[in-house]
Z-matrix of the N, CA and C atoms (Angstrom, degrees):
N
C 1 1.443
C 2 1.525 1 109.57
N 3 1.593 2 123.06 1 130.55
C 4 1.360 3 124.22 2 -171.15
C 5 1.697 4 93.50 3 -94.54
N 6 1.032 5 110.83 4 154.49
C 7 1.563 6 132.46 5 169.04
C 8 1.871 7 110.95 6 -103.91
N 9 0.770 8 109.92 7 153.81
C 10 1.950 9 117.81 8 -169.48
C 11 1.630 10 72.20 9 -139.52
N 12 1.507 11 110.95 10 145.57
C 13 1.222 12 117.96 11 145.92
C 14 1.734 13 91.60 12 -156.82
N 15 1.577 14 97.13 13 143.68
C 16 1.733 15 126.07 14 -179.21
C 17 1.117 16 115.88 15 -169.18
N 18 1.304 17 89.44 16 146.70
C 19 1.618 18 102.29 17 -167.39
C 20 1.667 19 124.92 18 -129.65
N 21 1.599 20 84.59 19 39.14
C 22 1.763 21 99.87 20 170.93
C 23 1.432 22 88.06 21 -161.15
N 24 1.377 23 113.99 22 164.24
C 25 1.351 24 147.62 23 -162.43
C 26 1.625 25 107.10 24 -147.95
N 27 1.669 26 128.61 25 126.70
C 28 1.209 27 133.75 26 -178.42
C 29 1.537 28 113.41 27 -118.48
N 30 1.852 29 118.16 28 73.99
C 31 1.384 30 114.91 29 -173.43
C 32 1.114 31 114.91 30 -66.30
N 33 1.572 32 127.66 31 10.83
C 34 1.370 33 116.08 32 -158.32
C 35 1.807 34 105.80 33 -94.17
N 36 0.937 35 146.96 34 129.39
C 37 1.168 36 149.96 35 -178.77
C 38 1.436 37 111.19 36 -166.07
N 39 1.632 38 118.71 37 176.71
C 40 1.635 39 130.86 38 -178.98
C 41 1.552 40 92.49 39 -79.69
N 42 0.847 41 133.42 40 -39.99
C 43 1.960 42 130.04 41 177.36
C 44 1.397 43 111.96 42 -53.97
N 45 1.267 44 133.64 43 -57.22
C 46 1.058 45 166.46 44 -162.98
C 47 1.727 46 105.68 45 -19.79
N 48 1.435 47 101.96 46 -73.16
C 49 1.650 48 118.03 47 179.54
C 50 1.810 49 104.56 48 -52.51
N 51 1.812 50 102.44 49 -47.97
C 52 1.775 51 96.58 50 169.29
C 53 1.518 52 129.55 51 -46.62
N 54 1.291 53 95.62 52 -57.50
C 55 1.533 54 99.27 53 164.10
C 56 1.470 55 137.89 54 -67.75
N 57 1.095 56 123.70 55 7.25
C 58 1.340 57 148.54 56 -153.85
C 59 1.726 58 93.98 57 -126.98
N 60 1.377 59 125.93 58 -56.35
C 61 1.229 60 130.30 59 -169.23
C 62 2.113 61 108.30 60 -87.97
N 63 1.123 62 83.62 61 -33.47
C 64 2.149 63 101.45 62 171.55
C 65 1.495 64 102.77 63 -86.39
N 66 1.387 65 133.55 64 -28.59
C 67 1.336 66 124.24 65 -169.08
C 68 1.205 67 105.39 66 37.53
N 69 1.516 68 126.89 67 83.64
C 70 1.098 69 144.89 68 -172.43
C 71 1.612 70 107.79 69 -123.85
N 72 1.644 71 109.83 70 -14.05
C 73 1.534 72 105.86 71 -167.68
C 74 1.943 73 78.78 72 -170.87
N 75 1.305 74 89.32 73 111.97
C 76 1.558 75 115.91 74 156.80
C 77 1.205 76 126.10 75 -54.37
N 78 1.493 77 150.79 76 69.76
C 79 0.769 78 135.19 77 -179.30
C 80 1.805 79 121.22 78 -94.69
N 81 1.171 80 105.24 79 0.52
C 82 1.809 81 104.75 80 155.40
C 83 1.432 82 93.07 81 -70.93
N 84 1.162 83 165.54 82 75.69
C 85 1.543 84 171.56 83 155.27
C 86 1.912 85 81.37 84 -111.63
N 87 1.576 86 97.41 85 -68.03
C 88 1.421 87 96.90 86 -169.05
C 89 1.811 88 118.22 87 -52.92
N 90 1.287 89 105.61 88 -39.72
C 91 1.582 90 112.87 89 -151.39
C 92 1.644 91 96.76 90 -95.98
N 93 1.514 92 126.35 91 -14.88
C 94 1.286 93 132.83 92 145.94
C 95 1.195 94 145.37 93 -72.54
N 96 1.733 95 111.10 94 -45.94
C 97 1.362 96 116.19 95 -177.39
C 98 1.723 97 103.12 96 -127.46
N 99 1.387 98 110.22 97 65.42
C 100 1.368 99 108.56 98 162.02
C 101 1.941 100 103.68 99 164.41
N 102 1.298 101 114.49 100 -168.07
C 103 1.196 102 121.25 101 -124.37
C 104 1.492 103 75.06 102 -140.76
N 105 1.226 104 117.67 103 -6.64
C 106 1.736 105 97.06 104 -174.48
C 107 1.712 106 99.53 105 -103.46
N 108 1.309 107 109.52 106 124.71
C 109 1.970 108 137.59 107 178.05
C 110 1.432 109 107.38 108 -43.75
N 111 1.083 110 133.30 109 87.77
C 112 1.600 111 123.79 110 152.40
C 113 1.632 112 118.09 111 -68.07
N 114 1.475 113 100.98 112 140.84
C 115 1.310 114 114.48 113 162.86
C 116 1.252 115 99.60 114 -152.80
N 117 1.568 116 107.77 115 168.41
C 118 1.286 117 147.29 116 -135.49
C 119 1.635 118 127.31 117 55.57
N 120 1.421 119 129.11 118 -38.03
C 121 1.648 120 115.98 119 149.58
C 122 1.212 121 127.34 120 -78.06
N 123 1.173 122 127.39 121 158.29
C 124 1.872 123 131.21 122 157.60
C 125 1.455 124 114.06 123 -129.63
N 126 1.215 125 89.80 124 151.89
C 127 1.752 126 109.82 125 157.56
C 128 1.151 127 137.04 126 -60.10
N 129 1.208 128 118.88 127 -35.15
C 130 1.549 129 150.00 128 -163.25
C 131 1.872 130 120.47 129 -135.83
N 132 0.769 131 102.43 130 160.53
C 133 1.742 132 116.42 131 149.85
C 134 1.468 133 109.51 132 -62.38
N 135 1.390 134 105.70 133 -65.87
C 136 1.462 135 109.53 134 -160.62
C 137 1.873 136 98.72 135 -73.32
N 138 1.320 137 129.64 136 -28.59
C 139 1.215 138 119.17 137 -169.02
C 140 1.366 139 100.03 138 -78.67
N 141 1.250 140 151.02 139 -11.28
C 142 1.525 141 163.61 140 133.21
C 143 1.618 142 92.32 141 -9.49
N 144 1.275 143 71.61 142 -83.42
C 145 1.768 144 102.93 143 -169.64
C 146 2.223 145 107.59 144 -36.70
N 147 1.298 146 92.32 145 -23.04
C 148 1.857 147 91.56 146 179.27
C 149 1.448 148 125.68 147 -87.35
N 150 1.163 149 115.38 148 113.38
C 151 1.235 150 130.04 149 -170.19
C 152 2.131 151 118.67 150 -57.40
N 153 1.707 152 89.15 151 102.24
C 154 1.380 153 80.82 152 172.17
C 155 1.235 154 124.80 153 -88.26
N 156 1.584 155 116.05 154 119.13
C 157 1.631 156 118.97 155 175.47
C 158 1.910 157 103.75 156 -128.72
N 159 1.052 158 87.63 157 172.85
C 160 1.758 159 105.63 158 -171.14
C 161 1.783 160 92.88 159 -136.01
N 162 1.285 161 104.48 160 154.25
C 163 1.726 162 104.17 161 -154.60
C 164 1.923 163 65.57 162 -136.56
N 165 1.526 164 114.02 163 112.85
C 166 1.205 165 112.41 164 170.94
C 167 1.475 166 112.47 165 -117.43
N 168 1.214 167 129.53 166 102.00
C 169 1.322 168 103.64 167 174.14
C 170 1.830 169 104.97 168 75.22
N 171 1.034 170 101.35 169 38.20
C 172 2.070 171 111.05 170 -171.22
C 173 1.516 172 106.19 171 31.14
N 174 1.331 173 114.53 172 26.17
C 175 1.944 174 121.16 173 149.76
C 176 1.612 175 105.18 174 -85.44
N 177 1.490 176 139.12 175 128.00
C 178 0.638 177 112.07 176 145.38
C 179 1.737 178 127.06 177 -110.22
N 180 1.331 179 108.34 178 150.50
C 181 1.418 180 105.14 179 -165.04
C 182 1.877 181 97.01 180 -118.65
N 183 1.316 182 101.98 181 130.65
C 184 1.252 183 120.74 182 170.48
C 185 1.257 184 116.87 183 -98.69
N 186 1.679 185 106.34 184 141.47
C 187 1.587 186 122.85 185 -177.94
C 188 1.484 187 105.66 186 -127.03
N 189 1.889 188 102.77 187 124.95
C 190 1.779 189 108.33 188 137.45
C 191 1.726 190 110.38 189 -114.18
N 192 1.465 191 110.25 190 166.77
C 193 1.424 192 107.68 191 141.85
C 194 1.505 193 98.41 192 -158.36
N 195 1.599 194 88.73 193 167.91
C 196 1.197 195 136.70 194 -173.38
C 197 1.285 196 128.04 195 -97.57
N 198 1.618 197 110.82 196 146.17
C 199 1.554 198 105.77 197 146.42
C 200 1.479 199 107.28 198 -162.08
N 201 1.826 200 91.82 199 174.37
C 202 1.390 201 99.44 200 -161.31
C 203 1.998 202 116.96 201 -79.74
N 204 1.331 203 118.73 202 -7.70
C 205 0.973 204 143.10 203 -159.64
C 206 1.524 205 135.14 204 156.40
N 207 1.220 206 111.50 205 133.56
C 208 1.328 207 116.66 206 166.25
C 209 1.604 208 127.08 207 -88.60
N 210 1.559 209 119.35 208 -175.23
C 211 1.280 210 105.91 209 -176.86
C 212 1.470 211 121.17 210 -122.91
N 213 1.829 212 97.52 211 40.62
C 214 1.434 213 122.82 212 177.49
C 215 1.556 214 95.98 213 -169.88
N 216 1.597 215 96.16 214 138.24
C 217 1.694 216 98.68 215 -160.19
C 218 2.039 217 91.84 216 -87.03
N 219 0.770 218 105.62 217 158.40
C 220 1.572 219 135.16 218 -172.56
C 221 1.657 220 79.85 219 -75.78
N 222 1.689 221 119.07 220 136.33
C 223 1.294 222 130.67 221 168.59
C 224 1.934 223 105.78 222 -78.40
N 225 1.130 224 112.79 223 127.72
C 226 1.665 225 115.13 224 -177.19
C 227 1.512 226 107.35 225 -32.33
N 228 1.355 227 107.09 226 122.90
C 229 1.223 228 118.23 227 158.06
C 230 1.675 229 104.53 228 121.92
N 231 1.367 230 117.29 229 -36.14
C 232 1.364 231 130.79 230 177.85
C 233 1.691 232 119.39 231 -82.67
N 234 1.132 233 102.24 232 23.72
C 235 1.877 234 105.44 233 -169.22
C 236 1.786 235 70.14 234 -83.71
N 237 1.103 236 137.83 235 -92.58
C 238 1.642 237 105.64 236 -163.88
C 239 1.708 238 144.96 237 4.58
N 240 1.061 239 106.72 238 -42.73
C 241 1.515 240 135.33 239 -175.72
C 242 1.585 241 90.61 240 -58.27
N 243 0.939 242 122.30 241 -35.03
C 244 1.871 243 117.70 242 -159.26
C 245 1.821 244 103.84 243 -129.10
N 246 0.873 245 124.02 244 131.79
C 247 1.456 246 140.27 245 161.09
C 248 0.967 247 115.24 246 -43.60
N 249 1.430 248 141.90 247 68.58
C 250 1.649 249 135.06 248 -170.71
C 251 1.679 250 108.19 249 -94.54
N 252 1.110 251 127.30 250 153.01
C 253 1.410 252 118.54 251 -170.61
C 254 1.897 253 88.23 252 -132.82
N 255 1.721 254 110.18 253 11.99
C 256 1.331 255 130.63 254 -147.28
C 257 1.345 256 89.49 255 -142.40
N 258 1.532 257 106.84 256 138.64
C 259 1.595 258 116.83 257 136.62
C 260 1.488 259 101.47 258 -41.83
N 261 1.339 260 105.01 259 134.85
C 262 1.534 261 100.03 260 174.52
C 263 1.469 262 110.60 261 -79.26
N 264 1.543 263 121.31 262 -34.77
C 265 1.603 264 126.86 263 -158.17
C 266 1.805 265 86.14 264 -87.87
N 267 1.040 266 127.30 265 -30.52
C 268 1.420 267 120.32 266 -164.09
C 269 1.825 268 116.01 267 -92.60
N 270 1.733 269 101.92 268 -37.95
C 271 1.345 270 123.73 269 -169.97
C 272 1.548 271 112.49 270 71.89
N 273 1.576 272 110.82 271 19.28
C 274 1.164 273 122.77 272 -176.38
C 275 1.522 274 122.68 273 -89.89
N 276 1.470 275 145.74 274 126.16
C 277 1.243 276 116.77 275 -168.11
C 278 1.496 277 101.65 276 -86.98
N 279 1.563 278 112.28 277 165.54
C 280 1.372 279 109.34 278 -173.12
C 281 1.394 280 107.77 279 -133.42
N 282 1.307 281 133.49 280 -151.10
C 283 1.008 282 143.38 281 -136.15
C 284 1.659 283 87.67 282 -127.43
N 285 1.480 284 105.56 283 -51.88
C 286 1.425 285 128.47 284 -173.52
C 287 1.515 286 105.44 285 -77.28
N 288 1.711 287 125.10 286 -34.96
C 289 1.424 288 103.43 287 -157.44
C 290 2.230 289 89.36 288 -104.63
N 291 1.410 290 95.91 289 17.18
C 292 1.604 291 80.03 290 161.30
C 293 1.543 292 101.15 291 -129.10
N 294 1.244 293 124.56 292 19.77
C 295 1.581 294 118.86 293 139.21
C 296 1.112 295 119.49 294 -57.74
N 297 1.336 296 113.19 295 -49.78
C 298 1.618 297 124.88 296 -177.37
C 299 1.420 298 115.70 297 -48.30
N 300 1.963 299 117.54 298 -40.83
C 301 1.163 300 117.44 299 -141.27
C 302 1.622 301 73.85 300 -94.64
N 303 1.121 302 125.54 301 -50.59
C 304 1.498 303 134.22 302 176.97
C 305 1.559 304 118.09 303 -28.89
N 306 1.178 305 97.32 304 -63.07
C 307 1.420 306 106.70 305 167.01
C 308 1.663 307 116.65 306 -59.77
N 309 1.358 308 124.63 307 -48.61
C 310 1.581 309 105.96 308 172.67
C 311 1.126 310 109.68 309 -80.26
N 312 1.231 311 140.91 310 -27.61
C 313 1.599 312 131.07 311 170.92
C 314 1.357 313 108.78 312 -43.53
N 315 1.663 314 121.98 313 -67.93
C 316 1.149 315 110.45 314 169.61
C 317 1.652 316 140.73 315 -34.42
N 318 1.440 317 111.54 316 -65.08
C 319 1.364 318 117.57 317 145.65
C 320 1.183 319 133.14 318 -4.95
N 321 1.240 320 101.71 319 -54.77
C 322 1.751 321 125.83 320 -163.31
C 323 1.657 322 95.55 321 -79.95
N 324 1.322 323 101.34 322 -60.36
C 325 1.782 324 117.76 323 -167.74
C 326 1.298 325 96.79 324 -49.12
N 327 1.559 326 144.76 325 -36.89
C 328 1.450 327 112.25 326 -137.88
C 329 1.336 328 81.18 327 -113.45
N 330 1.386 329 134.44 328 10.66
C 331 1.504 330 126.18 329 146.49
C 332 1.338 331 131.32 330 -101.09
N 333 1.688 332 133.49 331 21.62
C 334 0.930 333 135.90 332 -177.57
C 335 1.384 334 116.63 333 -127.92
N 336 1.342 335 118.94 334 -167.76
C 337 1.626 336 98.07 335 -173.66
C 338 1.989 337 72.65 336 -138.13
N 339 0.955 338 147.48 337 -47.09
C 340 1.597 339 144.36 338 144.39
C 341 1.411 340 132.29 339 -70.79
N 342 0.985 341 128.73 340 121.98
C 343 1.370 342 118.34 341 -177.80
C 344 1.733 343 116.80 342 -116.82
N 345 0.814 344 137.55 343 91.21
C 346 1.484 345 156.22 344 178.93
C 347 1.510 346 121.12 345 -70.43
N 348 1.645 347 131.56 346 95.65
C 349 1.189 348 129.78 347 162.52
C 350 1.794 349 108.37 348 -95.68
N 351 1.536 350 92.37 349 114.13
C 352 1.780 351 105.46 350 142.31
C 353 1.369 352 108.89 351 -49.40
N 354 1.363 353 120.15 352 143.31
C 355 1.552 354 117.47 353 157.15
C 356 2.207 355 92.33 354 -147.41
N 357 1.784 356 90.13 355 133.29
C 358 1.205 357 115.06 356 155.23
C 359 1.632 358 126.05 357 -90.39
N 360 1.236 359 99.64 358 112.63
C 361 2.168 360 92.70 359 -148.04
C 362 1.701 361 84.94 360 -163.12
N 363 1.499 362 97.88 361 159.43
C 364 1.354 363 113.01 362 165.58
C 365 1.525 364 104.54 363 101.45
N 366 1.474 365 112.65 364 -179.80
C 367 1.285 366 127.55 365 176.49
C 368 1.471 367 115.23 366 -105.21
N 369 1.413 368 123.36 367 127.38
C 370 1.152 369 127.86 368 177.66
C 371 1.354 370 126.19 369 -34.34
N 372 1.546 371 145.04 370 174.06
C 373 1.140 372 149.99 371 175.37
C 374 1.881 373 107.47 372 9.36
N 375 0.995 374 102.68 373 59.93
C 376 1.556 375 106.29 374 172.69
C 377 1.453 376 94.65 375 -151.68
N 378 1.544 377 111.91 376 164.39
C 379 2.013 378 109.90 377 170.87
C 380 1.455 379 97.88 378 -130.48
N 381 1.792 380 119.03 379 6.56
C 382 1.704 381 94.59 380 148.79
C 383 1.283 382 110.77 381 -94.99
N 384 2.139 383 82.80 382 176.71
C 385 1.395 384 112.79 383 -173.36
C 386 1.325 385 108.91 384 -78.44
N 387 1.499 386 119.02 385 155.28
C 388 1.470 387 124.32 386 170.80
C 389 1.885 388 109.78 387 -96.42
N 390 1.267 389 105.18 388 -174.51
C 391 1.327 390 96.29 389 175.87
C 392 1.713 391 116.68 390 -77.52
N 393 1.470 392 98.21 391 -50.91
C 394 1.563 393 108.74 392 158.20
C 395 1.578 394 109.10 393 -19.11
N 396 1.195 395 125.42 394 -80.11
C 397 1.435 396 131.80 395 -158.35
C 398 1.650 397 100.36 396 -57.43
N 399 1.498 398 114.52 397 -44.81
C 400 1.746 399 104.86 398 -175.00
C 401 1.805 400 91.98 399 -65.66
N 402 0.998 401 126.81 400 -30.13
C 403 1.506 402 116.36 401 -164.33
C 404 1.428 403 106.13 402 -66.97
N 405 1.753 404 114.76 403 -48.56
C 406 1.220 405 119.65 404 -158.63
C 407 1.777 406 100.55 405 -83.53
N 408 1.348 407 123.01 406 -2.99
C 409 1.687 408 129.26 407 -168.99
C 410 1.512 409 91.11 408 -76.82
N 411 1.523 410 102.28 409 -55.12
C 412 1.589 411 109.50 410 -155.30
C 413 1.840 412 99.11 411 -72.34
N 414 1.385 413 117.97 412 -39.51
C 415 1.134 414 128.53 413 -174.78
C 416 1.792 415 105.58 414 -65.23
N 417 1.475 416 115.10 415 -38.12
C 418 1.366 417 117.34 416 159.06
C 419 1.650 418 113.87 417 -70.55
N 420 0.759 419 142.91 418 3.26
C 421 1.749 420 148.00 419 -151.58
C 422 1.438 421 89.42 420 -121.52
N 423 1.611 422 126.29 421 -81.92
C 424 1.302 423 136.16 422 -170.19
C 425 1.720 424 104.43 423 -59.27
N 426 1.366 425 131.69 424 -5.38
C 427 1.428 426 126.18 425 167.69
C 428 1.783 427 107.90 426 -110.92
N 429 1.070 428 100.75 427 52.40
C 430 1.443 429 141.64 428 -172.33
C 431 1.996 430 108.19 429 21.89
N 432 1.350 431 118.07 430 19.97
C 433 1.358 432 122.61 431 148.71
C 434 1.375 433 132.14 432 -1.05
N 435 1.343 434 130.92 433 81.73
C 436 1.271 435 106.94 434 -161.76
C 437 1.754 436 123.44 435 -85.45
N 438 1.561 437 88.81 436 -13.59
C 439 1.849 438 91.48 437 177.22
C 440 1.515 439 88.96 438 -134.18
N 441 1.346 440 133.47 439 168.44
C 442 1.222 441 168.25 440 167.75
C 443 1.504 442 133.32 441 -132.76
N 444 1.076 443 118.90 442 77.57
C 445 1.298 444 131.96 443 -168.49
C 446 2.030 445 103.36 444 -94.17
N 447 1.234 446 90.12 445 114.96
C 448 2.051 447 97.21 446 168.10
C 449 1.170 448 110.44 447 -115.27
N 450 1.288 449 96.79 448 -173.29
C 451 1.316 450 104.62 449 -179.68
C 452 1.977 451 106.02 450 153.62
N 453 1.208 452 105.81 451 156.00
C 454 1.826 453 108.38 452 -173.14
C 455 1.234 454 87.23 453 -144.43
């Protein structure tokens, strides 16, 4: 019998808002009854607002992620709930939804000693880059990002 052990969880994906709005898959299971860190959804405003880090070895490394859209728009007022790096209704990036990311990156950064963004990005069944993704790398890079992890 193999053992898995981890100690972060990445709800953020294009499914995400479906399952979230269908409650088809519980994922407060995780953020209630156990010990393993979600990021990219929340519960709250304020649980947004809580800084996920992992204290490894007295490094600590901080996590957000992102994405560009889901495949059910967030009801007004709840675009919080999900990591958008996107207009959520448009999937467009804006002016406004990388203040946001700007603003928690920062946040995040001046308590970590690594800082790590997931990003849900790109075009399906293909393994190039779009222009978007070089925009949003460098735009993650210059908000001092130290890893960048994608993926669709």
């Amino acid at each position: 019998m193999a053992l898995l052990a981890y100690d972060i969880e990445n709800f953020n994906q294009k499914l995400e808002q479906d399952k979230i709005k269908k409650e088809k898959y519980n994922k407060d299971f995780f953020k209630n009854n156990s010990d393993i860190m979600t990021i990219g959804t929340y519960k709250s405003e304020e649980d947004r607002k809580q800084h996920r880090i992992l204290d490894i070895n007295g490094i600590k490394f901080g996590f957000l992620a992102y994405t560009y859209g889901t495949n059910v728009d967030p009801d007004v007022g709840d675009e919080y709930k999900v990591g958008y790096y996107a207009d959520p209704y448009t999937s467009k990036v804006t002016a406004a939804s990388k203040t946001i990311m700007k603003d928690e990156i920062a946040d995040l950064r001046s308590n970590c000693d690594v800082l790590v963004v997931l990003m849900h990005w790109g075009n399906e069944f293909t393994f190039e880059y779009d222009d978007e993704q070089y925009e949003l790398a460098q735009f993650l890079s210059d908000c001092q990002v130290d890893l960048v992890v994608g993926r669709h």
